[in-house]
PyMOL Python script that loads the backbone (N, CA, C, O; Angstrom):
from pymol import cmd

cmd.read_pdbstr("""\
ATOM      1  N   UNK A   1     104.967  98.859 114.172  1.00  0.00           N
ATOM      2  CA  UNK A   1     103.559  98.936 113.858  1.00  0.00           C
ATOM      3  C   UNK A   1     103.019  97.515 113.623  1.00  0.00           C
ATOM      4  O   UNK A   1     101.913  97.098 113.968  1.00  0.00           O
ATOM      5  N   UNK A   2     103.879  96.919 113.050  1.00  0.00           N
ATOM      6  CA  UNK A   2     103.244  95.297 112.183  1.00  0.00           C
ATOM      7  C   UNK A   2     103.470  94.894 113.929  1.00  0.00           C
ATOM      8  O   UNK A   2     102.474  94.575 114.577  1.00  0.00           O
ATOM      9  N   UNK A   3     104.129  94.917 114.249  1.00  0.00           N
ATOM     10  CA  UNK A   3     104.108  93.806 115.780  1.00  0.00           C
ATOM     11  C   UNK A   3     103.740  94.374 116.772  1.00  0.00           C
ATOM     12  O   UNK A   3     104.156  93.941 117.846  1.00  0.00           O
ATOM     13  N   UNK A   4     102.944  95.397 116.759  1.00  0.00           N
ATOM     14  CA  UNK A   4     101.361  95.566 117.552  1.00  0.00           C
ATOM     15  C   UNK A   4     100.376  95.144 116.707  1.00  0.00           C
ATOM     16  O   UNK A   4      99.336  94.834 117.288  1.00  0.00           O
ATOM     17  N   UNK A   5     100.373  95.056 115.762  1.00  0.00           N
ATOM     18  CA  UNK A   5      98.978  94.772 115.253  1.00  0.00           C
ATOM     19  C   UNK A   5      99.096  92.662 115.597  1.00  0.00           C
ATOM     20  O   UNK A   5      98.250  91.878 116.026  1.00  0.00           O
ATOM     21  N   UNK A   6     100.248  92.497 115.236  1.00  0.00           N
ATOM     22  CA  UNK A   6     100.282  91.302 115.686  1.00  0.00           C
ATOM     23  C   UNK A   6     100.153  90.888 116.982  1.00  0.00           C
ATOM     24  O   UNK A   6      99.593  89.819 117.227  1.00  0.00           O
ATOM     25  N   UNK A   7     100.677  91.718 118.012  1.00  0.00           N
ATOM     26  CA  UNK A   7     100.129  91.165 119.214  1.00  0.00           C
ATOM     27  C   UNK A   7      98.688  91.868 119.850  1.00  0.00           C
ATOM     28  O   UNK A   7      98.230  91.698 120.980  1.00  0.00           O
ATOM     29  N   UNK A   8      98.246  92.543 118.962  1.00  0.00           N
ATOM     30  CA  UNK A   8      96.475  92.245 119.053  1.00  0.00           C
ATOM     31  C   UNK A   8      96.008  91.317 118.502  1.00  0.00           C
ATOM     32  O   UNK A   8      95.000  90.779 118.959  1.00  0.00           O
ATOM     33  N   UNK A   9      96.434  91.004 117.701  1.00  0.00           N
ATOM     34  CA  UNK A   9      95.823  89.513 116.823  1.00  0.00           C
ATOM     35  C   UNK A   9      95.964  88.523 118.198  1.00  0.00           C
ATOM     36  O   UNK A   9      95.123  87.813 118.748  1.00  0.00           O
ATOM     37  N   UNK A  10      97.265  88.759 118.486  1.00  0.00           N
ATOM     38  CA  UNK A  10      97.195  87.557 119.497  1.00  0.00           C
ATOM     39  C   UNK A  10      96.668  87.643 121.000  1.00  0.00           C
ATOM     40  O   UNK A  10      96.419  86.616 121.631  1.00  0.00           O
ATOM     41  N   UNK A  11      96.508  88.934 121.551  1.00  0.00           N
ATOM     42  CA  UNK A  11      95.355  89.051 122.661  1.00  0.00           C
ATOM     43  C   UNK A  11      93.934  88.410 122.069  1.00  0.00           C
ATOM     44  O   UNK A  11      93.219  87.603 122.663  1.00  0.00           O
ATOM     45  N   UNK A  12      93.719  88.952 120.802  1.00  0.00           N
ATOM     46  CA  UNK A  12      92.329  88.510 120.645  1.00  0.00           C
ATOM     47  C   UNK A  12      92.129  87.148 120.451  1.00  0.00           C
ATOM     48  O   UNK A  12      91.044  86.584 120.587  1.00  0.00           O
ATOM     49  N   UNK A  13      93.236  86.591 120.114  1.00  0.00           N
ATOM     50  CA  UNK A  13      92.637  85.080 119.803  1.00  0.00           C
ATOM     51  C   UNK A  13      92.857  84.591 121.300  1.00  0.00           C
ATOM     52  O   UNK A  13      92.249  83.553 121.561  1.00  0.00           O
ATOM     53  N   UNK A  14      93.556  85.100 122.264  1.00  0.00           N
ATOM     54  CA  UNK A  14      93.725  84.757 123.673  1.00  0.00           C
ATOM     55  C   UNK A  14      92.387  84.716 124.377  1.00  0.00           C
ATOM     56  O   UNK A  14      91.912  83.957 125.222  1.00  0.00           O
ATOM     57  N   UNK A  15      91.849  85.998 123.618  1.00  0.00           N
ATOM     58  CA  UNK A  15      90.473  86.488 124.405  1.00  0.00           C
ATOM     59  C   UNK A  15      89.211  85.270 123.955  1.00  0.00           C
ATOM     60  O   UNK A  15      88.507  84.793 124.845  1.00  0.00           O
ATOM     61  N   UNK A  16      89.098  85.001 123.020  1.00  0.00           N
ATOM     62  CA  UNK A  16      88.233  83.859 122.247  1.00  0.00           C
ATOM     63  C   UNK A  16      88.852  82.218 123.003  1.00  0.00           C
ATOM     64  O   UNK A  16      88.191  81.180 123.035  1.00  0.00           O
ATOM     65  N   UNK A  17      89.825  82.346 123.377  1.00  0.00           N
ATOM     66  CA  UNK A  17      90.300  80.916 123.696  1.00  0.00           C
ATOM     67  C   UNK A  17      90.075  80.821 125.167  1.00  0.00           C
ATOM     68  O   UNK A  17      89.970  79.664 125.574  1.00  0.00           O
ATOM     69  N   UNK A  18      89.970  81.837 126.131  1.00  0.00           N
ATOM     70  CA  UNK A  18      90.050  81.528 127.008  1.00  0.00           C
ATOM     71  C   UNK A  18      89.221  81.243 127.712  1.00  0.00           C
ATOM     72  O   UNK A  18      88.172  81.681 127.240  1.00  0.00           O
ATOM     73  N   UNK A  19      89.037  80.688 128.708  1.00  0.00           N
ATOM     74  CA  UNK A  19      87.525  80.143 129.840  1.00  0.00           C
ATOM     75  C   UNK A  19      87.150  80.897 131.014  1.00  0.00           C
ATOM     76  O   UNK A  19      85.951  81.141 131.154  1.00  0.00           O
ATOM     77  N   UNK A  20      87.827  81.234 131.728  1.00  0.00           N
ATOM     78  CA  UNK A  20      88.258  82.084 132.851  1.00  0.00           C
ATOM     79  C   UNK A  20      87.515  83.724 132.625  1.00  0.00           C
ATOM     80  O   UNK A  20      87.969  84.426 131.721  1.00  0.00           O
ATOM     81  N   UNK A  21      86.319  84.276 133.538  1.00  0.00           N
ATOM     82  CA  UNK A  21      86.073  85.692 133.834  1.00  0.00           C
ATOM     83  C   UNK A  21      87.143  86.527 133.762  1.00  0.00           C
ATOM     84  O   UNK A  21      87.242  87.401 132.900  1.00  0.00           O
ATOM     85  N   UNK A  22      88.046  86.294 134.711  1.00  0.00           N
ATOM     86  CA  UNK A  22      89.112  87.472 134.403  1.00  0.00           C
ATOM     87  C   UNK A  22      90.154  86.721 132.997  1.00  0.00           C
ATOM     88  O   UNK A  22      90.875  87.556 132.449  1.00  0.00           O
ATOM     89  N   UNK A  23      90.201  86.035 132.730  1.00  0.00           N
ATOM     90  CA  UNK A  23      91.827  86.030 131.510  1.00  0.00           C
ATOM     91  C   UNK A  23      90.554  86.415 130.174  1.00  0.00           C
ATOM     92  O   UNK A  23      91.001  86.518 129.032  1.00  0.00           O
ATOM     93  N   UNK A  24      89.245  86.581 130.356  1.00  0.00           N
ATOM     94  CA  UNK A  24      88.513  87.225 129.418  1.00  0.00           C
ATOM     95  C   UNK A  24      89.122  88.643 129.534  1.00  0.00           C
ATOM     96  O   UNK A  24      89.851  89.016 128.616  1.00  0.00           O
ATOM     97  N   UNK A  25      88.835  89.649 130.813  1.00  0.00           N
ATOM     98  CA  UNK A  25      88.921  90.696 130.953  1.00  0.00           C
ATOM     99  C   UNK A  25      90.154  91.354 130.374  1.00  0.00           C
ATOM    100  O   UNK A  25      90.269  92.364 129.680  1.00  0.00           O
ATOM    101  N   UNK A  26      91.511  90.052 131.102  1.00  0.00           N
ATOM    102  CA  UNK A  26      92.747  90.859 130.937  1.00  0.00           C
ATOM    103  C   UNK A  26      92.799  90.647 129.373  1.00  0.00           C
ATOM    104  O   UNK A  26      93.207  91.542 128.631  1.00  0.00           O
ATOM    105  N   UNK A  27      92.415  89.558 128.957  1.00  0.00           N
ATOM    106  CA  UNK A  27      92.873  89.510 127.587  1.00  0.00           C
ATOM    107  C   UNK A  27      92.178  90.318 126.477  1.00  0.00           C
ATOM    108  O   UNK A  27      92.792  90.340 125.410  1.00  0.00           O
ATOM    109  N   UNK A  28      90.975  91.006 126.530  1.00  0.00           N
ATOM    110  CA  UNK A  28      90.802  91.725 125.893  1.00  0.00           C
ATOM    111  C   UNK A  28      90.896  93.338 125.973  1.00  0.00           C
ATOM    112  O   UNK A  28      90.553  94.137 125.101  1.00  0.00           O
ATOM    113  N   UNK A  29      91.502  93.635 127.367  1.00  0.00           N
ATOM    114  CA  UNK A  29      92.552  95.070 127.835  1.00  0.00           C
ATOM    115  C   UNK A  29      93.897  94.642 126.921  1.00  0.00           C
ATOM    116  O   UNK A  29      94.044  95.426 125.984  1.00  0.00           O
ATOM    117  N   UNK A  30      94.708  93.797 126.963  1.00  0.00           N
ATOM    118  CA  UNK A  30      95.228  93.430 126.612  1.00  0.00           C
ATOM    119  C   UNK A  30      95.835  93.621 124.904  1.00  0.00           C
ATOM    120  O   UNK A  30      96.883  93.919 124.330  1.00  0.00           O
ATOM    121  N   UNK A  31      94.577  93.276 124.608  1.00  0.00           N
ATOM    122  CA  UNK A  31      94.736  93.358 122.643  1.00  0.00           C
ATOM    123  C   UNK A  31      93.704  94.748 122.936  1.00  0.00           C
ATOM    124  O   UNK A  31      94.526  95.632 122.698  1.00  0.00           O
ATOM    125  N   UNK A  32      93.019  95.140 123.132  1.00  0.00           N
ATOM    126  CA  UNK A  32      92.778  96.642 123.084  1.00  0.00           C
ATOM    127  C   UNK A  32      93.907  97.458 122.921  1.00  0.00           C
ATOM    128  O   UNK A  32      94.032  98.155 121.914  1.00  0.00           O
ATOM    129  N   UNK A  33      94.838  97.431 123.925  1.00  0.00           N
ATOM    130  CA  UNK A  33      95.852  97.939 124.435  1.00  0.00           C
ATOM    131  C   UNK A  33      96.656  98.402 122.517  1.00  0.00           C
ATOM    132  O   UNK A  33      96.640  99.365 121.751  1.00  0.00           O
ATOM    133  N   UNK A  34      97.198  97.108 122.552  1.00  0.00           N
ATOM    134  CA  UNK A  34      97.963  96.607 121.374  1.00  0.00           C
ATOM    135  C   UNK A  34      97.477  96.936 119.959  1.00  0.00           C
ATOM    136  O   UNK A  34      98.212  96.766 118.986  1.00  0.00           O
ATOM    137  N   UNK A  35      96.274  97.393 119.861  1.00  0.00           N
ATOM    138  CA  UNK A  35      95.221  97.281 118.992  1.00  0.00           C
ATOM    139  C   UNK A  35      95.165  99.214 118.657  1.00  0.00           C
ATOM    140  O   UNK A  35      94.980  99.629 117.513  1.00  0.00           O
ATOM    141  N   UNK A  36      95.375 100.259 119.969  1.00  0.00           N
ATOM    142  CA  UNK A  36      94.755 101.030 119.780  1.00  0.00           C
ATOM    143  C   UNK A  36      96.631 101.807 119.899  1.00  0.00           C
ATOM    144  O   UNK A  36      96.847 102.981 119.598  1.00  0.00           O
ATOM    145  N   UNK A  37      97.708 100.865 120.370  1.00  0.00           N
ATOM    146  CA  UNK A  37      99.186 101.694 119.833  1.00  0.00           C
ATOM    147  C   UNK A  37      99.004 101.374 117.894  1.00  0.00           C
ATOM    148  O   UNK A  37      99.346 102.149 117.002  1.00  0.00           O
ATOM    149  N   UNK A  38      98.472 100.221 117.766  1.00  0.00           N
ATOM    150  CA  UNK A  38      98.588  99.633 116.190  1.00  0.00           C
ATOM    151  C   UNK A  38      98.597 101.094 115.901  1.00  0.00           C
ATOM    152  O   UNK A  38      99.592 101.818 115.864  1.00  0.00           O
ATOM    153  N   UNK A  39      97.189 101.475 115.675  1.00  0.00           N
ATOM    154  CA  UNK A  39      96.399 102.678 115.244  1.00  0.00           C
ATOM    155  C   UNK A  39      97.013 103.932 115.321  1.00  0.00           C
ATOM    156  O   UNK A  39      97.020 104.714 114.370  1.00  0.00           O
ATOM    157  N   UNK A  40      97.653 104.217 116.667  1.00  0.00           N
ATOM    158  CA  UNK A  40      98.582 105.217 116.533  1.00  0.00           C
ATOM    159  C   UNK A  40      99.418 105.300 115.642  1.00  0.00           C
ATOM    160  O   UNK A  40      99.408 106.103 114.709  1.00  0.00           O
ATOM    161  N   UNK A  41     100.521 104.139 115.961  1.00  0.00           N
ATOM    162  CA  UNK A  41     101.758 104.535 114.758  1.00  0.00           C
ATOM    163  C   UNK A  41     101.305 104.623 113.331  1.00  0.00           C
ATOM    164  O   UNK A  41     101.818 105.412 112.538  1.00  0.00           O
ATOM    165  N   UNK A  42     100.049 103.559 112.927  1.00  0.00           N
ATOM    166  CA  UNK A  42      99.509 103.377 112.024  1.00  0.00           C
ATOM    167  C   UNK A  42      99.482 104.889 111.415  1.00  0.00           C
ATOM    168  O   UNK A  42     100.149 105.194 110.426  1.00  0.00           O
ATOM    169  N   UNK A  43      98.350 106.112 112.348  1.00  0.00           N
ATOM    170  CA  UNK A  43      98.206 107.134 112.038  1.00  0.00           C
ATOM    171  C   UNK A  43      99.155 107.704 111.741  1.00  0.00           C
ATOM    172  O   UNK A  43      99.027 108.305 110.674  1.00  0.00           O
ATOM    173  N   UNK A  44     100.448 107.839 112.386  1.00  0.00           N
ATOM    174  CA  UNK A  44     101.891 108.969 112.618  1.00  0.00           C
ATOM    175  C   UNK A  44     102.090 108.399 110.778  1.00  0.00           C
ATOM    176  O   UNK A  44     102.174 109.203 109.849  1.00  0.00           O
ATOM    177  N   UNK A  45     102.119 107.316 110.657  1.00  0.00           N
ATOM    178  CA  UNK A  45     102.784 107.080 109.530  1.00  0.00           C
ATOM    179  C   UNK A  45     102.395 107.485 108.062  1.00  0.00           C
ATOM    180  O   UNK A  45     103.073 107.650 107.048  1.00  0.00           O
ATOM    181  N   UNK A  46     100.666 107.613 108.400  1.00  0.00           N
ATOM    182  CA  UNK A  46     100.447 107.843 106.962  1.00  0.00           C
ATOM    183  C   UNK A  46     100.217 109.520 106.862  1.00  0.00           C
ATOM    184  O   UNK A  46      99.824 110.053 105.825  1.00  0.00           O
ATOM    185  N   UNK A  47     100.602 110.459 108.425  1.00  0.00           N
ATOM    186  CA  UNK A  47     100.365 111.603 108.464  1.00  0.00           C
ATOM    187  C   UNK A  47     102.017 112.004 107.628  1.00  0.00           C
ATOM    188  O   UNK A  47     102.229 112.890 106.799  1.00  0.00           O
ATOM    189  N   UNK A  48     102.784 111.213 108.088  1.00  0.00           N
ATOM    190  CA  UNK A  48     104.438 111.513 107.882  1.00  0.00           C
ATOM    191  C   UNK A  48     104.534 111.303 106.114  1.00  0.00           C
ATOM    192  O   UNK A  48     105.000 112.101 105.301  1.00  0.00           O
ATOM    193  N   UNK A  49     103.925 109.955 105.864  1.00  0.00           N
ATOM    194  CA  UNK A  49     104.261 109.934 104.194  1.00  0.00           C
ATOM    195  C   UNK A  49     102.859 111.254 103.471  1.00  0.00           C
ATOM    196  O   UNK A  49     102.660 111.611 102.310  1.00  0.00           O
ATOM    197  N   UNK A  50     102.447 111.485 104.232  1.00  0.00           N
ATOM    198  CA  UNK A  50     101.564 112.835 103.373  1.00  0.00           C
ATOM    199  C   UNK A  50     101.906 114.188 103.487  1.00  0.00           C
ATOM    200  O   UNK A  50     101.599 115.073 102.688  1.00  0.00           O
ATOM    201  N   UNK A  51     102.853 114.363 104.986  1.00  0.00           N
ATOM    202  CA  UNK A  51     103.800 115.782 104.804  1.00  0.00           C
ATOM    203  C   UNK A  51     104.624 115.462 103.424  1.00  0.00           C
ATOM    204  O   UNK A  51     104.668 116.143 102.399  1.00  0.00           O
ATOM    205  N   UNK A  52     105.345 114.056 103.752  1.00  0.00           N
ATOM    206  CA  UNK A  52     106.226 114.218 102.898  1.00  0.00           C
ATOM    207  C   UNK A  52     106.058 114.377 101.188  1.00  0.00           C
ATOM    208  O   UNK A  52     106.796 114.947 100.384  1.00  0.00           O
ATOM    209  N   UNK A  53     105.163 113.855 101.045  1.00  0.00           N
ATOM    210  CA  UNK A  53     104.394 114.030  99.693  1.00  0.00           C
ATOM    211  C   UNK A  53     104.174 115.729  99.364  1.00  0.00           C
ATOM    212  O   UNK A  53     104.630 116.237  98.339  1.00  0.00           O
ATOM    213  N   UNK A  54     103.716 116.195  99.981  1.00  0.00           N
ATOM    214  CA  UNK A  54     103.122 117.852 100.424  1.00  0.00           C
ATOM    215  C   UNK A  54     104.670 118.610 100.400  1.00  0.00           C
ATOM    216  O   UNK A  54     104.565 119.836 100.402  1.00  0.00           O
ATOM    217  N   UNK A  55     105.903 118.168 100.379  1.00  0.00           N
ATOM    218  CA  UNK A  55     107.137 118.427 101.020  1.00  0.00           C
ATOM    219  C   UNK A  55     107.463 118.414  99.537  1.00  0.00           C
ATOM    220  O   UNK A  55     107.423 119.443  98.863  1.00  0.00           O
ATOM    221  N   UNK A  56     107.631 117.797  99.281  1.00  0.00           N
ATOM    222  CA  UNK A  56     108.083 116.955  97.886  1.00  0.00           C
ATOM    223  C   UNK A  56     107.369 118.400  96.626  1.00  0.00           C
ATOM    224  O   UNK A  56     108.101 119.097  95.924  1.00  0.00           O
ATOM    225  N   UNK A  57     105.679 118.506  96.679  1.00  0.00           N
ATOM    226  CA  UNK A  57     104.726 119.133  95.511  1.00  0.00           C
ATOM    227  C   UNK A  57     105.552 120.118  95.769  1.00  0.00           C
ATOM    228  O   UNK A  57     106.387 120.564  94.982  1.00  0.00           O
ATOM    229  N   UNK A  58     105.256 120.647  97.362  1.00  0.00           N
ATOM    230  CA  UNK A  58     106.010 122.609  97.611  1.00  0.00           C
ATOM    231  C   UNK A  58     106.920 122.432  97.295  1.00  0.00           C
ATOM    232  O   UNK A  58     107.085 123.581  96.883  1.00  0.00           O
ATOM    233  N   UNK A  59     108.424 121.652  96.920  1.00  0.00           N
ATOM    234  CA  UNK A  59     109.418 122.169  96.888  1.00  0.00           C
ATOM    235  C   UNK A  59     109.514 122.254  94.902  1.00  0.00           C
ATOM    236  O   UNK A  59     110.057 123.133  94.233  1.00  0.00           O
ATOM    237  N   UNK A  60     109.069 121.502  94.605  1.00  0.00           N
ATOM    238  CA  UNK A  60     108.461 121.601  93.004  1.00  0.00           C
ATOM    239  C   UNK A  60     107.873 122.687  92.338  1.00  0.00           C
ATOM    240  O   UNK A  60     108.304 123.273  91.345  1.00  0.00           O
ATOM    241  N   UNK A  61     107.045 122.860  92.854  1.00  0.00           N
ATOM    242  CA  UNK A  61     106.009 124.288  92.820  1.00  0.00           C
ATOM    243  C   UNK A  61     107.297 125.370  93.185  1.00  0.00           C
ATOM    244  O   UNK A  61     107.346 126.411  92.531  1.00  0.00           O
ATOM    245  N   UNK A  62     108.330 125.113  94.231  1.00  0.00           N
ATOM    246  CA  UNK A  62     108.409 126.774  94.337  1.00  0.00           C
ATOM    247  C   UNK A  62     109.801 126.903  93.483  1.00  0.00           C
ATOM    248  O   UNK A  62     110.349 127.985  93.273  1.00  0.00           O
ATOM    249  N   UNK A  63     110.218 125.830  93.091  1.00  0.00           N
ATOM    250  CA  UNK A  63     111.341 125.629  91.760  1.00  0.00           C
ATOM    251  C   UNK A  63     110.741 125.626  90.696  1.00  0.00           C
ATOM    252  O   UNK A  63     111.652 125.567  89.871  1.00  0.00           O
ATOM    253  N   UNK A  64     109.678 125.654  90.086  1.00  0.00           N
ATOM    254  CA  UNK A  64     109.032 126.135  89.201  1.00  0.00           C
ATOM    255  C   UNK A  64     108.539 127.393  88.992  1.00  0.00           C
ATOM    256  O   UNK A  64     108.222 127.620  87.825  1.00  0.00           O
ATOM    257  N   UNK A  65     108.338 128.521  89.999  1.00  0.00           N
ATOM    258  CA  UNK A  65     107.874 129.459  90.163  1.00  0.00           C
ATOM    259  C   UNK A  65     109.420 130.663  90.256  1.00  0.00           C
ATOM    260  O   UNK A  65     109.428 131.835  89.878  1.00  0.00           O
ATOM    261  N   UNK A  66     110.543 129.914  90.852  1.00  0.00           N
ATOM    262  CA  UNK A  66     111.788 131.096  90.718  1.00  0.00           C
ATOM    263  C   UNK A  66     112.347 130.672  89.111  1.00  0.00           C
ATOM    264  O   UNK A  66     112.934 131.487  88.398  1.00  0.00           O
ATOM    265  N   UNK A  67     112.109 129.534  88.775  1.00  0.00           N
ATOM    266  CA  UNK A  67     112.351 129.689  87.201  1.00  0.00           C
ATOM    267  C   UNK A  67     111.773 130.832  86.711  1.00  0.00           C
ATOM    268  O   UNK A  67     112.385 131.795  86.249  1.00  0.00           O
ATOM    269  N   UNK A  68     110.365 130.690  86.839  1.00  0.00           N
ATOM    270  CA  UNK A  68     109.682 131.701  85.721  1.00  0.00           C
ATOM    271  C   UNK A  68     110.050 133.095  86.087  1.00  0.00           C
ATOM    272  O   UNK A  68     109.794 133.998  85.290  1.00  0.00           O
ATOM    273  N   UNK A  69     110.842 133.442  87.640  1.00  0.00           N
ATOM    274  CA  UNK A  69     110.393 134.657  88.039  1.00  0.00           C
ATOM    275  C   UNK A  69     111.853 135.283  87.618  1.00  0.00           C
ATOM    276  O   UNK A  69     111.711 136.506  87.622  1.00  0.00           O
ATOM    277  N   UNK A  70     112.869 135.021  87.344  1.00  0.00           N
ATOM    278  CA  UNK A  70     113.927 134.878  87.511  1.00  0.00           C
ATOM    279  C   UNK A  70     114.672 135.463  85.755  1.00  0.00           C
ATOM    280  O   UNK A  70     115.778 135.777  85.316  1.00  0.00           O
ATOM    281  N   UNK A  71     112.961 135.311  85.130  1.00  0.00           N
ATOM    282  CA  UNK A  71     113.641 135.506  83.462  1.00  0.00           C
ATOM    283  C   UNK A  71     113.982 134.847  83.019  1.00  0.00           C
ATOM    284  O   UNK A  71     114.325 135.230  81.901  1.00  0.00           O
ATOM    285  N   UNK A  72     114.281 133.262  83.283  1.00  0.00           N
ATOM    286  CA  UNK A  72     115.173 132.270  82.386  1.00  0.00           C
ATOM    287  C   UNK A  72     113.924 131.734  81.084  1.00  0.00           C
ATOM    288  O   UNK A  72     112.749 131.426  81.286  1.00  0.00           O
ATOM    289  N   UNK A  73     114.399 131.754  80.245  1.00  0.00           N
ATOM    290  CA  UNK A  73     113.797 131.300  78.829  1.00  0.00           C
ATOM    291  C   UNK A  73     113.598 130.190  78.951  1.00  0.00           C
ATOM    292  O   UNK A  73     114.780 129.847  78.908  1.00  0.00           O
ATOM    293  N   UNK A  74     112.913 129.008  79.110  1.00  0.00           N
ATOM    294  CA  UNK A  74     112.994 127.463  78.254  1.00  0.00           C
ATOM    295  C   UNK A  74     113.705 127.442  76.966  1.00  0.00           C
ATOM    296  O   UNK A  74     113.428 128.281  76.108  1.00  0.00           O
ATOM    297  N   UNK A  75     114.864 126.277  76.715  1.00  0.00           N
ATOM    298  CA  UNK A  75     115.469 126.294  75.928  1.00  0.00           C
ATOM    299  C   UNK A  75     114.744 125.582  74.705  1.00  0.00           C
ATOM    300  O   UNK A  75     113.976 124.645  74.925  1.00  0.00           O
ATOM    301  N   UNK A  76     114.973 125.995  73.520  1.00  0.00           N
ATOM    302  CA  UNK A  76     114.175 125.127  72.566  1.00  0.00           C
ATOM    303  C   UNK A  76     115.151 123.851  71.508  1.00  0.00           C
ATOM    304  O   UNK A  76     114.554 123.121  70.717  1.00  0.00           O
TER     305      UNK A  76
END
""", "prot")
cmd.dss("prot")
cmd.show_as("cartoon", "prot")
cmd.util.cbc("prot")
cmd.orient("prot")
């Protein structure tokens, strides 16, 4: 993820540096490109740490719920 976002950083500064009609064109397909995988994995990742979070509450919740169902007392 970090080294797409880095090599959009570096299409884009390609795209700003360059003189040339087309090394404009390619270079900003280029960091587009790089720019819009960033975003993907970017997305997968914070969808994955929020199942897992969600993974984590349900399995809490439903070990809390066969306690109670189950008859066991809290000990005092």
């Amino acid at each position: 993820m970090v080294f797409f976002f880095l090599l959009g950083v570096v299409g884009f500064a390609t795209y700003g540096l360059s003189d040339g009609e087309g090394a404009l064109v390619l270079a900003s397909i280029i960091s587009g490109v790089f720019f819009a995988c960033f975003l993907i994995l970017f997305a997968i990742y914070w969808i994955g740490y929020l199942l897992k979070g969600h993974a984590i509450w349900q399995a809490e919740r439903q070990a809390e719920s066969d306690g109670a169902s189950m008859g066991q007392q809290p000990e005092d």
